[in-house]
C-alpha positions as CSV (number, residue, x, y, z in Angstrom):
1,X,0.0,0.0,0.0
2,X,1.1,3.7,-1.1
3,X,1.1,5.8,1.8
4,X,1.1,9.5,2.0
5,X,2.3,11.3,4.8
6,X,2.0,15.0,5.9
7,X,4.9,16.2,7.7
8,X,7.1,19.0,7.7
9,X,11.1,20.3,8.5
10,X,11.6,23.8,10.3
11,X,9.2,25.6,8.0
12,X,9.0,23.5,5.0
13,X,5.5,21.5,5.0
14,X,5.9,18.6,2.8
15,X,4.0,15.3,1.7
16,X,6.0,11.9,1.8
17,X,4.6,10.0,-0.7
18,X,6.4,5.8,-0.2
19,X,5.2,2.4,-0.2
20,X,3.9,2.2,3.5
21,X,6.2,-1.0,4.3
22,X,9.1,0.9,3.0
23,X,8.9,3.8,5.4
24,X,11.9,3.4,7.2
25,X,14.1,2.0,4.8
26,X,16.9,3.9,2.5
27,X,15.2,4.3,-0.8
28,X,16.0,5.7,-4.0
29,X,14.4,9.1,-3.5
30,X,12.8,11.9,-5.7
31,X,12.0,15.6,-4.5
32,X,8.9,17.3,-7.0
33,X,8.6,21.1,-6.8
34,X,5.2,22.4,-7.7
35,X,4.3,24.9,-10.5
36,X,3.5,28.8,-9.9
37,X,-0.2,29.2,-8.1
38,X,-0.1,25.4,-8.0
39,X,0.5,23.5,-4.4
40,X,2.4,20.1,-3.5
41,X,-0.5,17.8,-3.2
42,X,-1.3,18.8,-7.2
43,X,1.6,16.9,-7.7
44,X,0.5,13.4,-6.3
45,X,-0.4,11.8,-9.7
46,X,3.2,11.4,-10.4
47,X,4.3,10.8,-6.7
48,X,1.9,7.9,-7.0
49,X,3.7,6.7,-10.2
50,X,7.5,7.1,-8.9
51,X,6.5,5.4,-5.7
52,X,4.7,2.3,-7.2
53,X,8.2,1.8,-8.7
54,X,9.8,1.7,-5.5
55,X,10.8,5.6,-5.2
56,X,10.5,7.5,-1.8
57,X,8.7,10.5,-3.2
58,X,8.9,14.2,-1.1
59,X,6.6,17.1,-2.5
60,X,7.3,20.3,-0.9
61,X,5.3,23.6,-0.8
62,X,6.6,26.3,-1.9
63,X,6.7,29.8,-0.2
64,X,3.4,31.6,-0.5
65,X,1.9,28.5,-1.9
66,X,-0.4,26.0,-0.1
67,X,-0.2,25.7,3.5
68,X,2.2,28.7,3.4
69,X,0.0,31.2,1.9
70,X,-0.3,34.4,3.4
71,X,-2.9,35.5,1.2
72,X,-0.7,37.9,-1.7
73,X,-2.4,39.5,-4.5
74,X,-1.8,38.2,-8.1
75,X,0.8,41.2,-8.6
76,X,2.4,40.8,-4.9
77,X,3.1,36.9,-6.1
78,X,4.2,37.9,-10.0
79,X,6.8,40.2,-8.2
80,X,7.6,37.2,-5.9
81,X,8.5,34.8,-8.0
82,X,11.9,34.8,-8.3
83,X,12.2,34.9,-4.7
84,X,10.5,31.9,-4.5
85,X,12.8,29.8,-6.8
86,X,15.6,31.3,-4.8
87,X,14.0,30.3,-1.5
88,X,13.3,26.9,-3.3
89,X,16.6,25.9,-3.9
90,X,18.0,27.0,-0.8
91,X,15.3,24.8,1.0
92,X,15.9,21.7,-1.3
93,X,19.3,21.6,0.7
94,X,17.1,21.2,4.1
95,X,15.2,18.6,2.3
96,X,18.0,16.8,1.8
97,X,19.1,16.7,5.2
98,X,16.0,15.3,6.4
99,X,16.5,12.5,4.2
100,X,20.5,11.8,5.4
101,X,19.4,12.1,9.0
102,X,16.5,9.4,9.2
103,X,18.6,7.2,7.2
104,X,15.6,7.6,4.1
105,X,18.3,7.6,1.3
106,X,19.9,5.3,-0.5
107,X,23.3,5.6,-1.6
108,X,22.7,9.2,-2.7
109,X,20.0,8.3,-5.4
110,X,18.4,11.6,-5.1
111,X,16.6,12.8,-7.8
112,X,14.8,16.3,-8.1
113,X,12.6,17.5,-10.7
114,X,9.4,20.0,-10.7
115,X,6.6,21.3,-13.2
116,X,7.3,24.9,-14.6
117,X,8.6,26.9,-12.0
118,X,9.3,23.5,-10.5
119,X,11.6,23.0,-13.1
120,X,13.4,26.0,-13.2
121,X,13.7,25.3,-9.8
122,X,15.3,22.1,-11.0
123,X,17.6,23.5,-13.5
124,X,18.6,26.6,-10.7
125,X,19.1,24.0,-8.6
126,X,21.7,21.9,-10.4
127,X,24.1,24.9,-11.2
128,X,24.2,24.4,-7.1
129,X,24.6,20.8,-6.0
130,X,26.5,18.3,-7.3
131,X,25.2,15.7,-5.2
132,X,21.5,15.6,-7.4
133,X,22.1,12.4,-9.2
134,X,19.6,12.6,-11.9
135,X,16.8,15.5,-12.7
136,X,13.4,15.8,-15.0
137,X,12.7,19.2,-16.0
138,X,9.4,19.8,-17.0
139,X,8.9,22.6,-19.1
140,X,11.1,24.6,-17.1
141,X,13.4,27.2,-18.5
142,X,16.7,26.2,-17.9
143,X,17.6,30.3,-19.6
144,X,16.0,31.6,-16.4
145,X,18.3,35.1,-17.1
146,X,16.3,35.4,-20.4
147,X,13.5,34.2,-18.7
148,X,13.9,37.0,-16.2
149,X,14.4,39.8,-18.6
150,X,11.3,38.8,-20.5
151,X,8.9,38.6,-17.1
152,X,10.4,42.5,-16.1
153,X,9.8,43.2,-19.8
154,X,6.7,41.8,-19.5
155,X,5.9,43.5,-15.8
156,X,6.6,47.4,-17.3
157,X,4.3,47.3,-20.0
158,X,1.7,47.7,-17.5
159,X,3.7,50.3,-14.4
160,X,6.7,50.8,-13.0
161,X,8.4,47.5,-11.0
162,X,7.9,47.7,-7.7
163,X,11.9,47.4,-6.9
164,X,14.3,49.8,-7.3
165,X,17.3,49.3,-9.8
166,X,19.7,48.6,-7.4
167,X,17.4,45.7,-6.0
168,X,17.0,44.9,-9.6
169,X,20.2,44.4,-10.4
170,X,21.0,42.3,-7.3
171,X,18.3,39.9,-8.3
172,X,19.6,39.9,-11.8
173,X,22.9,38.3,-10.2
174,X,21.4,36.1,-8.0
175,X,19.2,34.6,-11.0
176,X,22.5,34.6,-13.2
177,X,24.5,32.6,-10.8
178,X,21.6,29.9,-11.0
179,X,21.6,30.2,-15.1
180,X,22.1,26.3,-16.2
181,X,22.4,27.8,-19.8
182,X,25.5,30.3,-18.3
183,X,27.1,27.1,-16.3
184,X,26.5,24.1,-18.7
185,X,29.7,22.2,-17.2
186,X,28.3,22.2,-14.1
187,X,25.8,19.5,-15.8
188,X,29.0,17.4,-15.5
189,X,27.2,14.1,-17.5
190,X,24.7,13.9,-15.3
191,X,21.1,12.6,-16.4
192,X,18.7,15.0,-17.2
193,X,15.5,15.2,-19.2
194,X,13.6,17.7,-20.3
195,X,9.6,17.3,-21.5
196,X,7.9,20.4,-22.9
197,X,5.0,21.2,-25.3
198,X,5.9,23.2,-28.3
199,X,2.5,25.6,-28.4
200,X,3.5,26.5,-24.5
201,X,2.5,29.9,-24.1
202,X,4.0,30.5,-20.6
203,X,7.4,29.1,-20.5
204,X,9.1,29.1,-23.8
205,X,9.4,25.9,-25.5
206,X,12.6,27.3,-27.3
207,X,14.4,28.3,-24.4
208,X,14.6,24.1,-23.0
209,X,15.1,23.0,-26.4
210,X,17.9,24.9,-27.7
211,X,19.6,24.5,-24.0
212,X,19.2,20.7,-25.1
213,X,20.8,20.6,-28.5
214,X,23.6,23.1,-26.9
215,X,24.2,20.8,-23.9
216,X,23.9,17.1,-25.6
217,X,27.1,18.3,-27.4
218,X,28.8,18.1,-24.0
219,X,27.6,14.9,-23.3
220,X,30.1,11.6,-23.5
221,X,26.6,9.0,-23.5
222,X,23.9,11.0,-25.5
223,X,21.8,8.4,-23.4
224,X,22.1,10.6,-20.4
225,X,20.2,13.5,-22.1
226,X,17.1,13.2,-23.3
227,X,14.0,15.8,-24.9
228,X,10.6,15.3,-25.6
229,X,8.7,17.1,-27.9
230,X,4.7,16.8,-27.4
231,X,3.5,18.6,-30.4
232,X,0.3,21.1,-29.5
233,X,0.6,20.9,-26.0
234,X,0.3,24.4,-23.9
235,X,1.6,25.0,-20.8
236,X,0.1,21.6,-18.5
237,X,2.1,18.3,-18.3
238,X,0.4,15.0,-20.0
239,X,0.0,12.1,-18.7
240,X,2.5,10.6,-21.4
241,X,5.3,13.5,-19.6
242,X,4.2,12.3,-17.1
243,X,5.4,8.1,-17.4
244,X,8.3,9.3,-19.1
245,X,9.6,11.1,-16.0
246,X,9.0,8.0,-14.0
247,X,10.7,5.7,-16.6
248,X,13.4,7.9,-16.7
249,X,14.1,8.5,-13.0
250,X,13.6,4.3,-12.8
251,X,16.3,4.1,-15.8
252,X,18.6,6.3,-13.9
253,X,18.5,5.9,-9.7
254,X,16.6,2.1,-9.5
């Protein structure tokens, strides 16, 4: 039986999705950030699918999300939002240290992967740390500096930002210094996958696919990177995107 468990380090609420025999052993182990507006429990399809396979799956909740909303306006949490990927990836490394101290882990097989601004969470996250074995980005921008300009682009159409330009500028670096596409090597063979529809309307499709054909060159086993193309898909995950993460993750950490 597939249990799910609500539980929660320091801040960080969290479900712990894991066959319910399996609790206490070191599993391979997958950590699934959530989408903008979305919340961790959204996320359960696939946490069921990973943990039939025999994954230990964690879904946290990011900040101003969920259980940890504090009730922002639409433009509060637009102007939020790369605060929260920051504050994502900095968590991920608490996450992580639940896992090594109740002995949850298995030999390091941790993999991390997320839906939209769960992905560039993902793709932030390993420019970081080396010690994410395998990831699943799902149509994520791994050219969040782009990415960035476009959403401020985007954001002065209609006012002023809400930041001054020093702030600005600060956040610029910070985003740059998490740029996959400005720190390919940090990659360093690992596996990664990336799914994405190409009519996405939100997160470029262009941006993860021309990151792919740029990093597969650096790749020794082309086996280790893989993209998938679903043709007329917006901006939601399929159910196909879906089974590929699993089979992926299984190929890579079982």
């Amino acid at each position: 039986m597939i249990g799910i468990y609500e539980e929660q380090i320091n801040q960080i609420p969290y479900l712990h999705i894991v066959k319910s025999e399996n609790y206490n052993f070191e599993l391979p182990t997958i950590i699934y950030f959530h989408g903008f507006t979305s919340a961790k429990e959204q996320n359960l399809p696939i946490a069921y699918m990973l943990a039939s396979k025999g994954f230990r799956v964690l879904l946290p909740e990011s900040l101003h999300h969920g259980e940890r909303s504090k009730g922002l306006t639409d433009k509060q949490m637009q102007i939020s939002f790369w605060n929260i990927v920051i504050q994502n990836v900095q968590e991920l490394e608490e996450l992580r240290s639940v896992l090594l101290k109740n002995h949850w882990l298995l030999e390091g097989r941790l993999g991390i992967a997320g839906t939209s601004m769960g992905g560039i969470t993902t793709s932030a996250a390993l420019v970081k740390y080396d010690w994410i074995q395998a990831a699943a980005i799902m149509m994520g921008s791994p050219k969040i500096t782009d990415y960035a300009n476009a959403l401020i682009g985007n954001f002065k159409k209609y006012g002023e930002l809400p930041i001054s330009n020093n702030q600005l500028q600060q956040l610029l670096r910070q985003i740059e210094a998490m740029d996959l596409s400005h720190h390919v090597d940090t990659l360093d063979q690992r596996p990664v996958m990336f799914w994405h529809g190409d009519k996405d309307p939100v997160v470029p499709f262009e941006h993860s696919y021309l990151f792919y054909q740029e990093a597969k060159d650096t790749y020794i086993d082309e086996q280790n990177i893989k993209f998938i193309k679903e043709p007329g898909v917006g901006h939601k995950v399929s159910r196909n995107g879906y089974l590929e993460a699993t089979e992926w993750f299984a190929k890579h950490l079982l």
